[in-house]
N, C-alpha and C positions, 0 to 999 in steps of 0.2 A: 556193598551188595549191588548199590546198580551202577558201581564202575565196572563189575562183572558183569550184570546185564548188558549194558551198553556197549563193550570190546566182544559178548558172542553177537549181538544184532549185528555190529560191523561186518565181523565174519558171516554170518548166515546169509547176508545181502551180498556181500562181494560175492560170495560162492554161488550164489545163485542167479545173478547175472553173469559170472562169467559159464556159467553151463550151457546157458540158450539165451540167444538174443530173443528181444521181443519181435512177436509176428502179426501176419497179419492173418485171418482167413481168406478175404479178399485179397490174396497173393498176385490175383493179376489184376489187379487195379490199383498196385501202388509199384506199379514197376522200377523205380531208383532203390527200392529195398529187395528187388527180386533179382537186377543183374544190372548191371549199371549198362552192359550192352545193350539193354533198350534203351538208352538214350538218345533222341530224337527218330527212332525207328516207329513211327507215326506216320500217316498219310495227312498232313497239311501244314502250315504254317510255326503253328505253337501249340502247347499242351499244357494247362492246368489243372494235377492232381491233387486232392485233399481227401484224405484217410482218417477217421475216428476210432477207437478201440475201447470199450470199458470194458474188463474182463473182470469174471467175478466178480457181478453188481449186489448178490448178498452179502459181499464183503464189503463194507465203507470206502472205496477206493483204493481197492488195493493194485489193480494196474490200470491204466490208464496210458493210451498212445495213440498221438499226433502227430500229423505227417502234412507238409504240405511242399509241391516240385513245380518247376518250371522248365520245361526243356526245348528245345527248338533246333531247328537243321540250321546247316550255315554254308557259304560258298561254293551255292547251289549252284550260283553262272561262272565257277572256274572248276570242278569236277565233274567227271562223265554225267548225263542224266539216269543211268543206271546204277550210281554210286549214291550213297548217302552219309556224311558226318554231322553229327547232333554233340549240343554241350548243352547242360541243366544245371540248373540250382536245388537244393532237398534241406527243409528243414524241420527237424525231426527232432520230437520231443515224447519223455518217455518218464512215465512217475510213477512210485510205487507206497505202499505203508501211510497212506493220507497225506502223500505227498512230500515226505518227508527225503523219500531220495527221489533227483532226480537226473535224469542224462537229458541234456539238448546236445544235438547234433548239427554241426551245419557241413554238406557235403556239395562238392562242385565234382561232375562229370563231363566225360568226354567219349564217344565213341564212333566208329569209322566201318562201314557197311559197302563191300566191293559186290557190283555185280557179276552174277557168271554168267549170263546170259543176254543175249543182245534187245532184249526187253525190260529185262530187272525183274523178270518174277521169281529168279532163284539170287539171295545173298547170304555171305557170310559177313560176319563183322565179332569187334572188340571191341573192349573199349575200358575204362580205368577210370574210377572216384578216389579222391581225395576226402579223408571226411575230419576236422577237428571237432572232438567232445568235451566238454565240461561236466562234469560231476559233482552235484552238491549235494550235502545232508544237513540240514536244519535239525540239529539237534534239538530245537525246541518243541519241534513237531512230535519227541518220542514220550509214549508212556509206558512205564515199566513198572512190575507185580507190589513192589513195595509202596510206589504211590497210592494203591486202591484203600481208599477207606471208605464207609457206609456212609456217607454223604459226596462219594466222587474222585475223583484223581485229586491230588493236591500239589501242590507248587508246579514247577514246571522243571523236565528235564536237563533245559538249557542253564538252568543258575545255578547246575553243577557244574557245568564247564565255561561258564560266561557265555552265555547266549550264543557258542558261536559257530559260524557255520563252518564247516570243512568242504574242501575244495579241492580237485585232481583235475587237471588239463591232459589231454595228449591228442597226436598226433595219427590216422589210421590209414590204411591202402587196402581197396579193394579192387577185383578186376572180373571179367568175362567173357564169356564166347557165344554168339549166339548165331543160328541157322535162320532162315526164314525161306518159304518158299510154297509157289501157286501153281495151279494148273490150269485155272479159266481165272477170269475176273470178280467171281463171285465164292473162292475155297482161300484160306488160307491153314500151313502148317507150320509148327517152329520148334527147336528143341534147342537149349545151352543148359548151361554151366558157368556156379560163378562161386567166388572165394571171396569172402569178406573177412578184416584182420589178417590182411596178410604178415601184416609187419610184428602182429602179436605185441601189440602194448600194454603198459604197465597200470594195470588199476587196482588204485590205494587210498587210505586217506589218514591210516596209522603207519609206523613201522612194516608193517607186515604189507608184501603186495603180491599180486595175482596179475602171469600173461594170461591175458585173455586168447583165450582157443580159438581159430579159425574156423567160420561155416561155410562148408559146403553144399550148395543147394544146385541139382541135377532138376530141371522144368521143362516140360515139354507142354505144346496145345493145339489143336487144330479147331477150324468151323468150315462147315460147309450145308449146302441148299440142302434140305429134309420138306418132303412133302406138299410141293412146288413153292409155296413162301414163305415157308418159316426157314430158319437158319439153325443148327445146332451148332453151338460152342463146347467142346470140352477142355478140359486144362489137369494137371495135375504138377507134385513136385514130391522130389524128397528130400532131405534137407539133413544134413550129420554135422552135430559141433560137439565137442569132446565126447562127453557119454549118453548124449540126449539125441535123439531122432526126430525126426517129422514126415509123417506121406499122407498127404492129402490129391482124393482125387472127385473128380467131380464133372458135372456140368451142367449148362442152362436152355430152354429156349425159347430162341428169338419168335415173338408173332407180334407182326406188323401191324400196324391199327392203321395209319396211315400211307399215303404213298407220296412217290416227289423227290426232289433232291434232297429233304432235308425231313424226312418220315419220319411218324413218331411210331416205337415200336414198344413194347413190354415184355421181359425176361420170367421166366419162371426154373427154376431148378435146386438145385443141393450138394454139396459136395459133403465130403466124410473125411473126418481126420482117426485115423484108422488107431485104434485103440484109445479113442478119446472123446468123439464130439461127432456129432449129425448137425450140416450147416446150410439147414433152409437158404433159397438165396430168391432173391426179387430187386427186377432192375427194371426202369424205366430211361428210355433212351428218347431225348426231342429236341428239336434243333442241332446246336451243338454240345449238348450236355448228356452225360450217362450216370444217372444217380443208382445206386447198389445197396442193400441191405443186408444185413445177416444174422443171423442169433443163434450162435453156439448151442444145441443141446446135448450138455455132459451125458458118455453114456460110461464113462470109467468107474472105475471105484471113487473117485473124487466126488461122485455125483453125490454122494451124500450131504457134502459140507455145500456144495454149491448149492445145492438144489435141483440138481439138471442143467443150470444155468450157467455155462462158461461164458458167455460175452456177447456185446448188441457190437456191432461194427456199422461203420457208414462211411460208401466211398463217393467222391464226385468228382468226373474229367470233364474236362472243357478243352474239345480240339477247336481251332481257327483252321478253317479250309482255304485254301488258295483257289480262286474262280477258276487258276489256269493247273488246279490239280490233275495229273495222269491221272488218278484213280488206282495207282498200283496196291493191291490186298497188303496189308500188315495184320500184324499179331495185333489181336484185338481185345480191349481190356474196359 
């Protein structure tokens, strides 16, 4: 009975990661998961991103995702100054069922931003991740319907198969395209396009395995000055991998508390995941730091089991400014 158990949980899990990757709500503040063409498409030096995801917290852990990047521009005094090429590092972890399955990711990117204009406030660019994944399941982390007795689960799942844990590596290619582009100093607009799983790898951990689907996610955002000093940002995306969808659209704004080169300001807004979730948003931006919050409220039919509660998220970037920065507008996140 629960070698039968155990071979449909395999399945129901594989199926289910391979439908839809994990996301994020804060889509634009985990940019190496949105289009690997933002890779170092930043106004300064370096960029440190970190993303938090609990999703469905009335559920004991049932997802759970972590993200943390590094990206930075590079041979800046041998390409045009209206030109930009950036590489990063993304490591990215993702757990589900009380942790029982998990994916760690580790991805290196690269991307290459030509200007069209002899100031740089119109570019296009591309750009290509590599990502290698591991895949484990701790069998001993499952409990299944035959262990429930009136004093608690009893033994432990793993001492039917020797404790042990299963294991899948492979190899992934992702790529994108991205627009960007200003009309004063103080608007920024951008619109791409990106393919993650291009190569469609093989994920398994019995006999039986599954290509994983490629996603495509179509994003576009603009900000610009609203009501002499506030800023509005909007953003939106939508997102197709095999039979699952995603559009989210939204936005927040900016009021300034402080002023200076290095002002602190506060975010208010919300975006919507349209057939799913209303997603308050609150940001705090000071120094060089931009901390994000969010909290999912399920409005689907799911709402029942959740509670209203699809997920708390927490993002935080840390850009390094160059003293001798132009100041050219980027996609801002």
């Amino acid at each position: 009975m629960r070698i039968f158990f155990f071979i449909f949980f395999i399945f129901f899990l594989l199926v289910n990661a391979n439908a839809q990757d994990p996301h994020f709500s804060q889509f634009f503040a985990s940019p190496l998961t949105l289009n690997p063409a933002l890779t170092g498409k930043f106004d300064g030096n370096l960029r440190v991103a970190g993303n938090y995801r609990n999703q469905w917290p009335t559920i004991n852990r049932a997802f759970t995702t972590s993200t943390v990047s590094v990206d930075f521009p590079i041979m800046r005094n041998y390409i045009s100054p209206t030109d930009t090429w950036g590489v990063g590092v993304m490591g990215y972890s993702d757990q589900s069922a009380n942790s029982a399955l998990k994916f760690n990711y580790l991805s290196i990117s690269t991307a290459f931003h030509k200007g069209l204009d002899e100031d740089g406030y119109q570019q296009i660019g591309a750009g290509f991740q590599g990502t290698y994944t591991n895949m484990m399941l701790d069998v001993s982390n499952l409990k299944f319907e035959d262990q429930l007795t009136p004093f608690g689960f009893t033994g432990s799942t793993g001492e039917i198969f020797n404790n042990s844990t299963l294991k899948n590596n492979y190899f992934d290619l992702n790529a994108g395209i991205l627009y960007t582009g200003s009309t004063t100093d103080k608007n920024n607009f951008y619109a791409g396009v990106s393919m993650y799983h291009i190569t469609r790898p093989k994920q398994h951990f019995t006999g039986t395995f599954f290509l994983l689907n490629p996603r495509t996610t179509f994003h576009a955002g603009a900000y610009f000055p609203v009501g002499g000093t506030s800023t509005l940002h909007l953003s939106g995306l939508y997102s197709l991998q095999a039979q699952a969808s995603e559009a989210v659209l939204g936005g927040a704004l900016q009021l300034p508390v402080t002023e200076g080169e290095k002002a602190t300001s506060v975010y208010f807004g919300s975006w919507i995941r349209l057939n799913d979730a209303v997603i308050p948003y609150l940001g705090l931006e000071f120094s060089d730091f931009r901390l994000g919050a969010t909290y999912d409220v399920n409005t689907s039919s799911l709402k029942t089991a959740s509670q209203s509660r699809g997920g708390i998220e927490i993002s935080l970037i840390y850009i390094k400014k160059s003293p001798a920065s132009r100041g050219l507008p980027c996609p801002k996140y």
